[in-house]
C-alpha positions in Angstrom: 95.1 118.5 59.1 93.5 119.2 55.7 90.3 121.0 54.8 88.2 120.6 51.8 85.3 123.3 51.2 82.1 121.4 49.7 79.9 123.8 46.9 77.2 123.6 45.5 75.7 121.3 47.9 72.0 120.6 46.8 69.5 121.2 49.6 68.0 117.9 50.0 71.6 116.3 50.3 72.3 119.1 52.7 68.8 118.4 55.2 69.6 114.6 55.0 73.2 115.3 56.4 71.8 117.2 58.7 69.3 114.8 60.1 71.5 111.9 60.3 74.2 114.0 62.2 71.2 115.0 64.6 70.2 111.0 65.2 73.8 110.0 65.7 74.7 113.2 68.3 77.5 114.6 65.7 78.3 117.6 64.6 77.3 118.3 60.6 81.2 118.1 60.0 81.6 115.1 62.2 78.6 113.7 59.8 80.4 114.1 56.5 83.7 112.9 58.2 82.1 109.4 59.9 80.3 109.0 56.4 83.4 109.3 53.7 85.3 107.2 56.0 82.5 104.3 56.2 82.4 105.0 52.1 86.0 104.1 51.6 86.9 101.7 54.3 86.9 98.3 52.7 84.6 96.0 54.4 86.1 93.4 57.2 85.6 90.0 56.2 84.3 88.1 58.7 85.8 84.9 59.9 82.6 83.0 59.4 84.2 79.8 62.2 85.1 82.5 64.6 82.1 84.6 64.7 79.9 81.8 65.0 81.9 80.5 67.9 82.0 83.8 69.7 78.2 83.7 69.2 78.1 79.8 70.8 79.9 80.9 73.6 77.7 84.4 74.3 74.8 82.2 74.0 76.2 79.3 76.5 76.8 81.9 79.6 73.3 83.0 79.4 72.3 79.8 80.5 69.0 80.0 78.8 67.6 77.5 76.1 65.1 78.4 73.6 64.0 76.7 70.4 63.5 78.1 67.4 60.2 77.0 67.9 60.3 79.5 71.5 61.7 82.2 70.0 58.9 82.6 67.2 56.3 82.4 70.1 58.3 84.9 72.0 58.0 87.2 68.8 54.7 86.8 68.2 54.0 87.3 71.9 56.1 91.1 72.0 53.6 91.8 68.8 50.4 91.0 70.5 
């Protein structure tokens, strides 16, 4: 496997790294790895007909039906 050695990392760059590593459970190398490979993964596109069907069906076996209407109440409810 290769290795690359970063320099003259500034400090700030360095602490946000470290942060982010610490709120995702990774190691700081794990960190840099998981971040250059979102950075040059292309985006999936989405299939727009499929998504919106697996999203009909998830919402069909809850059995539940809420309006748009309901759902703004319930959001305004969970602020209160």
């Amino acid at each position: 496997m290769a290795a690359i050695t970063l320099k003259a990392i500034p400090p700030a760059l360095h602490q946000k790294l470290k942060a982010r590593a610490l709120r995702n459970r990774r190691s700081l190398n794990q960190e840099v790895l998981a971040t250059l490979e979102a950075a040059v993964t292309p985006p999936r596109e989405a299939d727009v007909e499929a998504r919106l069907a697996e999203a009909k069906q998830f919402r069909d076996s809850l059995k539940i039906w809420a309006t748009p209407e309901k759902i703004d109440a319930f959001k305004r409810e969970g602020r209160a």
